[in-house]
C-alpha positions in Angstrom: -71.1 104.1 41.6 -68.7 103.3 44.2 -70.0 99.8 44.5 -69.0 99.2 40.7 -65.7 100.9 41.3 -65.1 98.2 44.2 -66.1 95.3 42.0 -63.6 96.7 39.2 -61.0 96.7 41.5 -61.0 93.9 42.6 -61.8 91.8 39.4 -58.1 94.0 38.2 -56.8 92.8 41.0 -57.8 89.4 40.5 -56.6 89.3 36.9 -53.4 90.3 38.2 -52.9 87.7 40.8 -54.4 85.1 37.6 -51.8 86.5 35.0 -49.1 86.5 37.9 -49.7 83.1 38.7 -49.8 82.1 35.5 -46.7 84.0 34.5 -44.9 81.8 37.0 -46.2 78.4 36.1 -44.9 79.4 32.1 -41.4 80.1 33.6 -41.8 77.2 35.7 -42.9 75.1 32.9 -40.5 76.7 30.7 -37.4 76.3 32.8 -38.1 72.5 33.5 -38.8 72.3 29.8 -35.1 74.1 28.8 -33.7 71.8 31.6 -34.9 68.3 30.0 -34.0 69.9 26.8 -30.3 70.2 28.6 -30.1 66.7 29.8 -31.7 64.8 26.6 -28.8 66.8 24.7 -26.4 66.0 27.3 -27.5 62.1 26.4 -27.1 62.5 23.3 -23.7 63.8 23.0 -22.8 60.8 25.5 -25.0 58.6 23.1 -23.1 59.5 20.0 -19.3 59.0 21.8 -20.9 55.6 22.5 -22.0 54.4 18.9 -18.6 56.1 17.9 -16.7 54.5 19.9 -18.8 50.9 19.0 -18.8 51.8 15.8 -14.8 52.2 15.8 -14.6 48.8 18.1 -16.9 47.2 15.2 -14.7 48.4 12.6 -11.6 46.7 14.3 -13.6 43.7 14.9 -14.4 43.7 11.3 -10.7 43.7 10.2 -10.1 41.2 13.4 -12.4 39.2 11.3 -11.4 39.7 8.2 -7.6 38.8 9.2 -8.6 35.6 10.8 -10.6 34.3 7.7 -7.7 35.5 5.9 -5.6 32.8 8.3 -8.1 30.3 8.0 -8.4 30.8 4.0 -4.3 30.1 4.4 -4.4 26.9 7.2 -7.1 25.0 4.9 -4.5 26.0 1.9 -1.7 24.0 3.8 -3.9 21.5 5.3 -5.0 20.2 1.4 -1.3 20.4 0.4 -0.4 18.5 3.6 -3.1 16.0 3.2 -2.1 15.6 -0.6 1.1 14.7 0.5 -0.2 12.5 2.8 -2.2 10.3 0.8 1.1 10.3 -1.9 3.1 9.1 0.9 -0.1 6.7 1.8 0.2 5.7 -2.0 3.8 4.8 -1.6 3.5 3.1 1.6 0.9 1.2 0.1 3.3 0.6 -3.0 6.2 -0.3 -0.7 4.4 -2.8 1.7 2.9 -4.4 -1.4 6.7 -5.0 -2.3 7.9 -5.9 0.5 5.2 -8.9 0.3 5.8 -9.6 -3.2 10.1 -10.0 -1.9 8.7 -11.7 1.6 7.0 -14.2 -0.8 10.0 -14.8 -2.9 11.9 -15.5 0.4 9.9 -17.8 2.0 9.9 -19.4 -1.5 13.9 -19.2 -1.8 14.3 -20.5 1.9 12.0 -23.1 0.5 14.2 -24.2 -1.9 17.1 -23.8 -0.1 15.6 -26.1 2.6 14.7 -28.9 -0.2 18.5 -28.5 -1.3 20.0 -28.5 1.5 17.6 -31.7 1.4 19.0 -33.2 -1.3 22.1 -32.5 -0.7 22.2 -34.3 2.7 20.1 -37.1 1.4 22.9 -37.3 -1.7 25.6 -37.4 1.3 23.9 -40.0 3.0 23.6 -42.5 -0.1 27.2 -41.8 -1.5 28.7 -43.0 1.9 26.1 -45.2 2.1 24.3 -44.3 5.0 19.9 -44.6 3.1 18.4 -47.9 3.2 14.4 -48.9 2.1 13.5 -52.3 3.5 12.0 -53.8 0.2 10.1 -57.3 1.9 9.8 -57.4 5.3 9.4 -61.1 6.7 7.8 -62.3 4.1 7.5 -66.3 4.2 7.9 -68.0 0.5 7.7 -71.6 -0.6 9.1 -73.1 -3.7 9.4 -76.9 -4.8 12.6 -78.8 -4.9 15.2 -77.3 -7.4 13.8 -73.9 -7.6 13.2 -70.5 -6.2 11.2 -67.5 -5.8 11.9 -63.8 -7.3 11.7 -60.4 -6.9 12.2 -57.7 -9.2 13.8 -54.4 -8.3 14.3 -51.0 -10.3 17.1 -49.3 -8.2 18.3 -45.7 -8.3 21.2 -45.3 -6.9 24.6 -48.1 -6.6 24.8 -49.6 -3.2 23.9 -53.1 -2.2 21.7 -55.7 -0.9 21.6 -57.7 2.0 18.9 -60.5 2.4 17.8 -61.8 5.3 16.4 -65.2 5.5 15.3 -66.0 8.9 14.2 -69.5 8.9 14.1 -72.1 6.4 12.6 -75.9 6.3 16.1 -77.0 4.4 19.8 -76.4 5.0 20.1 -76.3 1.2 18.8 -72.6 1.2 20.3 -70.2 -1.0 20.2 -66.4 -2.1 21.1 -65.5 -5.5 21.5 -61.5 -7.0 21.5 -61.0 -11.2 21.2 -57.5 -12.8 22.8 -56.2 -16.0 23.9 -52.5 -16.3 26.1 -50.9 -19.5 27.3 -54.8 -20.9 28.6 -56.1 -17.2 26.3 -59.3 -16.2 26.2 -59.5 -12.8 25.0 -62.9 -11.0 26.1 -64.5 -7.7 24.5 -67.3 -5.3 25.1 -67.5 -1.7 24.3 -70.6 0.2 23.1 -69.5 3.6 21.5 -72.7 4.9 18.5 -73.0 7.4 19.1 -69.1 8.2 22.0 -66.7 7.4 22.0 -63.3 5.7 24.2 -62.4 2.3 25.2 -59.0 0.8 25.4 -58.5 -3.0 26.5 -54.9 -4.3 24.0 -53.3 -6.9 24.0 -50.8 -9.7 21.3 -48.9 -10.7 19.2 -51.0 -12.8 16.7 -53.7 -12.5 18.1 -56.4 -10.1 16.5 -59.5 -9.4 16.6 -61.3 -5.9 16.3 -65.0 -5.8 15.6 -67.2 -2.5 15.6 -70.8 -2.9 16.6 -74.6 -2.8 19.0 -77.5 -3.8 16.7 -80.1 -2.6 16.3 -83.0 -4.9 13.4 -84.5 -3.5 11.9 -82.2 -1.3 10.4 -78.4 -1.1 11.6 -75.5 1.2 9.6 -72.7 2.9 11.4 -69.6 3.8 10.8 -66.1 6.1 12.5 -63.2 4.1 13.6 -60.0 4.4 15.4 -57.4 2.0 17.1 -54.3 2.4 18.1 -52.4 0.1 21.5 -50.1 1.3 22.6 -46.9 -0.8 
């Protein structure tokens, strides 16, 4: 009996030491649990002041945002009016440069005219003091039997005069005759000028006939001419 008693005893106490060892692995196991507990509540709390705090620095990004697309909305406003006004001015520049080459052409033509006047007006100068001359033949040599003579015919614009040239001639009995007609007045001289000479005639303007030629009875003449016409 004393023998079981032993073995009871000591199976109590080893139920003891079990449920004592056990007791403090629970606490153990409790009190590490209650202290994670502490510090994933702790993280948390610092967790949620974070996504408040993001969340508030969202919200004022959001009306940062909002603001600026607000501007942009407003600078794209003023950039169309600006560019409508710049294509209006473009339109006018356009309009204006088109006029000023529409008035640059009427100059150039205008200083055209003016030139062509100013022309005319010295040319006109010239031939009322005389100062124009065409040569009409130019050493031309002419023959003609005795008693006669050879002609030219000239339509002439302007008054002025004659002046023919003869620069040789076979015959001292060489002459130069002028005849024209203008408004009734008949108009006809001869000038003898021998084997070479020149004579003037004054001219109207009409159709004037120049004559080079001969007295010779018997013989022909040949002749080197020239005529210049003054005005």
């Amino acid at each position: 009996m004393s023998s079981s008693k032993t073995v009871g005893r000591k199976l109590v106490i080893i139920f003891a030491i079990v449920i004592a060892i056990l007791s403090v692995s629970l606490i153990g196991t409790i009190a590490y649990y209650l202290n994670i507990n502490g510090n994933l509540s702790s993280e948390l709390s610092s967790s949620r002041q974070e996504i408040s705090v993001l969340q508030s620095k969202n919200a004022e990004l959001n009306q940062e945002i909002n603001s600026l697309q607000s501007n942009i909305t407003l600078l794209n406003q003023q950039i169309n009016t600006l560019q409508s006004k710049i294509n209006q001015q473009n339109q006018l520049i356009s309009s204006l440069q088109s006029q000023n080459a529409e008035l640059q052409q009427k100059i150039n033509s205008l200083q055209s005219q003016i030139a062509e006047l100013n022309q005319e007006i010295s040319t006109l100068t010239n031939i009322v003091n005389l100062q124009e001359q065409t040569t009409l033949v130019y050493q031309q040599t002419i023959s003609q039997p005795a008693l006669s003579y050879t002609y030219w015919n000239f339509q002439l614009q302007y008054a002025g005069y004659i002046v023919v040239y003869v620069y040789s001639s076979t015959t001292t009995n060489t002459y130069v005759e002028v005849v024209w007609n203008y408004n009734g007045i008949n108009y006809d001289q001869s000038i003898t000028v021998g084997a070479s000479g020149s004579a003037a005639f004054p001219v109207l303007p009409t159709t004037v006939q120049v004559r080079v030629g001969n007295t010779n009875i018997f013989n022909g003449a040949t002749e080197t001419v020239s005529i210049v016409y003054v005005y």
